[in-house]
N, C-alpha and C positions, 0 to 999 in steps of 0.2 A: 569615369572612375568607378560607378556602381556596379558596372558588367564587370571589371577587370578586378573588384574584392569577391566576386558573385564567383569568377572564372579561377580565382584562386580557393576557394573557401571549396569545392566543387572539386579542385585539382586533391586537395587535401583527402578530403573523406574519400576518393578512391583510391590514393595511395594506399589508407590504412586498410581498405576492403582487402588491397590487392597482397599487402604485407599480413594482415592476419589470415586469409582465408587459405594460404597450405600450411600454417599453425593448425588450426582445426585440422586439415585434411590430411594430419600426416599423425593426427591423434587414433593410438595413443604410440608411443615408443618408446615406453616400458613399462614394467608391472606397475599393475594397481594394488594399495593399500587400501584393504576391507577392514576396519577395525570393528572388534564387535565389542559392545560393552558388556563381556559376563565371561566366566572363566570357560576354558577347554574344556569340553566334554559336555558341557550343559545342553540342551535341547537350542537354545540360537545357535549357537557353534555349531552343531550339527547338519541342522535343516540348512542354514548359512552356505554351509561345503558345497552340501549338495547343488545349490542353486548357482555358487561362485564356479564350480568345478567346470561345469557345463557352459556356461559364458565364456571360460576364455577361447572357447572354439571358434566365437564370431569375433571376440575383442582381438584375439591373435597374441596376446601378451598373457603371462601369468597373471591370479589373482591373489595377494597375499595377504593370509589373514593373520590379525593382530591381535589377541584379548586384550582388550583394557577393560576388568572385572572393576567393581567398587560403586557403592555409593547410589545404590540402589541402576544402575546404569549410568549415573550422571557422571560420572568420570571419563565415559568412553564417548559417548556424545561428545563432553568441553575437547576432547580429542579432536574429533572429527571437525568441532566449529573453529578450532585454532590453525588448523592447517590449511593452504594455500587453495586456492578454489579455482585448479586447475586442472580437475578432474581425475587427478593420480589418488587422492585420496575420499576417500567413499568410506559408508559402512552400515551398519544393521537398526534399523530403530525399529521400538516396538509400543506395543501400548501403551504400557509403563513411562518409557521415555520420552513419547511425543507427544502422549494424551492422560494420562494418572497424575502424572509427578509433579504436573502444573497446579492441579489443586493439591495434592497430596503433601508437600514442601514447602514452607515458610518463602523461600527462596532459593531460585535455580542457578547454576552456573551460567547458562544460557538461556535463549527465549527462541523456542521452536519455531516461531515467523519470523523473527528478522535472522536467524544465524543458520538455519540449513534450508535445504529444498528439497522438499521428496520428488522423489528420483519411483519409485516404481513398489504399487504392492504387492511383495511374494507370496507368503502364504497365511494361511487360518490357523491356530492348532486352536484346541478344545479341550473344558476338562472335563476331568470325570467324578463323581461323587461315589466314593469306594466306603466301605467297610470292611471290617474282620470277616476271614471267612467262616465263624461262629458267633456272630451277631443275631443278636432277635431279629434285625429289620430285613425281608427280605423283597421290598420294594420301598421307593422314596415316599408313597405314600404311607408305610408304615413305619419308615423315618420320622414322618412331620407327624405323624397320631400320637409316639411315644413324648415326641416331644412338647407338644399342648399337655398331654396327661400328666405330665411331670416339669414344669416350668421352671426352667434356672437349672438342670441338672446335667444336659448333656452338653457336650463342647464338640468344637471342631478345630481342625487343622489346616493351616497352610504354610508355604514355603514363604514368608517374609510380609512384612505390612502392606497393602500398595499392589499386591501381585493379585494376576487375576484370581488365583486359587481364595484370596483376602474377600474381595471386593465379589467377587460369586458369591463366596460365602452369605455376605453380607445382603447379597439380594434375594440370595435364596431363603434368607430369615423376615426378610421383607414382606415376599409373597407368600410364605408359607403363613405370616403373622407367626412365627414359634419367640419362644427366649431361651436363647442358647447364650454359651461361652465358645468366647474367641479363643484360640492361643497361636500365637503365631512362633515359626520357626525361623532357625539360620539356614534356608535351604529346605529342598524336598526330602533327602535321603532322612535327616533328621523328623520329621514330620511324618514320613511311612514308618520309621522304625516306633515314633510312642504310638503309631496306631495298632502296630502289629502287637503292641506291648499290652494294649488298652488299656493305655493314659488319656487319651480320647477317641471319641465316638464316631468321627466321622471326617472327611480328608476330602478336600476340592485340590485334585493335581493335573498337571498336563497327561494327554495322552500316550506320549514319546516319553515319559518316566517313568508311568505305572504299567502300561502297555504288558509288557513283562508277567509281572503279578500277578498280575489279571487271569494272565493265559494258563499262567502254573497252578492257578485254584488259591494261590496266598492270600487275595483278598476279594471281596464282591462286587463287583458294578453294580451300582442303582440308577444310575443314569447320566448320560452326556447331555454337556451344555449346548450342541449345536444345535441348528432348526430342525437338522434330516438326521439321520441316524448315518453310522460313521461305518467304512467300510471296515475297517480294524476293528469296531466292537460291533458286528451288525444284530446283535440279539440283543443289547442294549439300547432299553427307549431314552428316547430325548427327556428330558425336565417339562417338555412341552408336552407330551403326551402323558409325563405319570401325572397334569395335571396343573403345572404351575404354567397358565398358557400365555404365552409369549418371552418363557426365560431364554435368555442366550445370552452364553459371554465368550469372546473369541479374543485371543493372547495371540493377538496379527498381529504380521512382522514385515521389513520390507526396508529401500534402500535409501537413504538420504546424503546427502552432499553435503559442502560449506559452502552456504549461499554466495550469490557470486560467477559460482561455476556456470560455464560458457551453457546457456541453452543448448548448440546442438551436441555438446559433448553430453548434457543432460538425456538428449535424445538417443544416444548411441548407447548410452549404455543403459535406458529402459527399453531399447529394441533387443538387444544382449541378453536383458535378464526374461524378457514377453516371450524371445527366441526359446529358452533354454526351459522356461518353466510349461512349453508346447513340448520336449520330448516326453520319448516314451521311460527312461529312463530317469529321470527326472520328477516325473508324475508318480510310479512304482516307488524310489526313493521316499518322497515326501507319505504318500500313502502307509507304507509302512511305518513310520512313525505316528500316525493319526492326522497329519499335516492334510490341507486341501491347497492346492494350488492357485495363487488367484491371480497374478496379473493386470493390464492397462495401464493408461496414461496418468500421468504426475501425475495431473487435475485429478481425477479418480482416485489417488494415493492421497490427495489434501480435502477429499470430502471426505475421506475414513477419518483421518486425522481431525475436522474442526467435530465431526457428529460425535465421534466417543471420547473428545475433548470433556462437550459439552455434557454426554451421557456422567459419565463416571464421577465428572465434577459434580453433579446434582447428587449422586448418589451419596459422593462423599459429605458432601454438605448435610441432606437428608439423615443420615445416620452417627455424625455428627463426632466422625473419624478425625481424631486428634492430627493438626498438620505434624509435620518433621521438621528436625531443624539442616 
């Protein structure tokens, strides 16, 4: 009787091998939904295209993207964790919404380990620390000298609480030891335009927003957040080099699921996106925007996510950034 439950139990589990595995195999047969949590036009929507455009060469299906804007991201995320984990819907997470927002927020819609799975890191962007182009400062270190000489007078800007352009700021007053003011925007456009006004002093923004300005002489570089200097601004030093050694803050971005979703479908589509973010076209795209390319396996996308979890959350704590509700 024990071989004959042994021989059924045995019959079973390769039935279901034999009934799911051309499920998988016949994955995908139709388009995918990429939702991205931030409106059209924004720097994730963009770089986004880029990376989704190129993928559907190897997926063979469309990829389609979706804004779900709102709520600092947390709206397009509860998207992505609500929908069926069968690999047709997929979408964009980034620092903010995988690693800030958990300390940053009283309470989430969702909890990053138990409700998605990263799926694959795409790229780096960086910011940049601009002024007017008739500003006294004309290196970061004569940023941080004005601002010791005169305590409490100068401000800075960024596009929303919680963003990296925020939380750079904030380290960057860290190491600098200065005492500045915050003021935070609805967005970048609003935040270059009181700088151009000077209503404030100084502006932590993505590379793929200012990029632009920069070029036309509108405003100054004093320096990028990355380690290396950036092909887009190559005469612009690093934060590390005017001095503040070891600043970096990188606004990564990259694919997550709703947990659940079939491991090898999770595989098919980080070789899709490792595939796409190897062309030449692709690589040139993102560059042009100040983007770096980064790529690897989930695992490598979930130790970005627990370290700048951990990073960000201390800093918020340290500086002692009011939660949200």
């Amino acid at each position: 009787m024990p071989s004959f439950r042994l021989s059924t139990r045995l019959s079973v589990v390769a039935m279901s091998l034999l009934l799911s595995t051309p499920l998988l195999a016949a994955w995908p047969e139709k388009p995918l939904t990429f939702v991205i949590p931030s409106a059209a036009g924004g720097s994730p929507d963009v770089l986004s295209r880029i990376v989704t455009n190129e993928m559907t060469k190897t997926l063979g299906v469309p990829v389609v993207i979706e804004n779900r804007p709102g709520a600092a991201g947390n709206i397009g995320i509860l998207q992505i964790k609500n929908k069926a984990a069968d690999g047709y819907t997929v979408g964009y997470g980034n620092v903010n919404t995988l690693a800030v927002n958990r300390s940053l927020f009283k309470k989430l819609p969702y909890d990053v380990d138990r409700d998605l799975v990263p799926v694959v890191h795409a790229f780096d962007l960086y910011n940049v620390l601009i002024v007017r182009k008739d500003a006294p400062f004309q290196s970061a270190a004569a940023l941080i000298e004005a601002a010791r000489k005169a305590p409490g007078t100068l401000s800075f800007g960024a596009p929303g609480i919680g963003t990296t352009g925020h939380l750079g700021g904030e380290l960057f007053k860290r190491m600098a030891k200065i005492d500045v003011l915050f003021v935070p925007y609805n967005g970048g456009p609003a935040a270059l335009q009181d700088l151009l006004g000077g209503r404030i002093d100084y502006l932590f923004a993505n590379t793929s927003e200012v990029g632009p300005q920069i070029a036309a002489g509108k405003v100054r570089a004093l320096g990028v957040s990355s380690p290396r200097r950036l092909p887009i601004l190559p005469d612009v030093p690093t934060l590390d080099e005017a001095g503040l050694k070891g600043y970096q803050t990188v606004a990564w971005g990259g694919i997550v699921a709703p947990r659940g979703t079939p491991a090898d479908i999770v595989s098919k589509i980080n070789q899709a996106a490792n595939a796409a973010l190897k062309t030449d076209s692709v690589r040139d795209g993102l560059n042009k925007l100040g983007a770096v390319p980064a790529g690897g396996s989930s695992a490598d996308f979930q130790h970005v996510i627990d370290e700048e979890t951990r990073r960000w959350g201390q800093l918020i704590e340290q500086a002692h950034i009011e939660k949200l509700d």
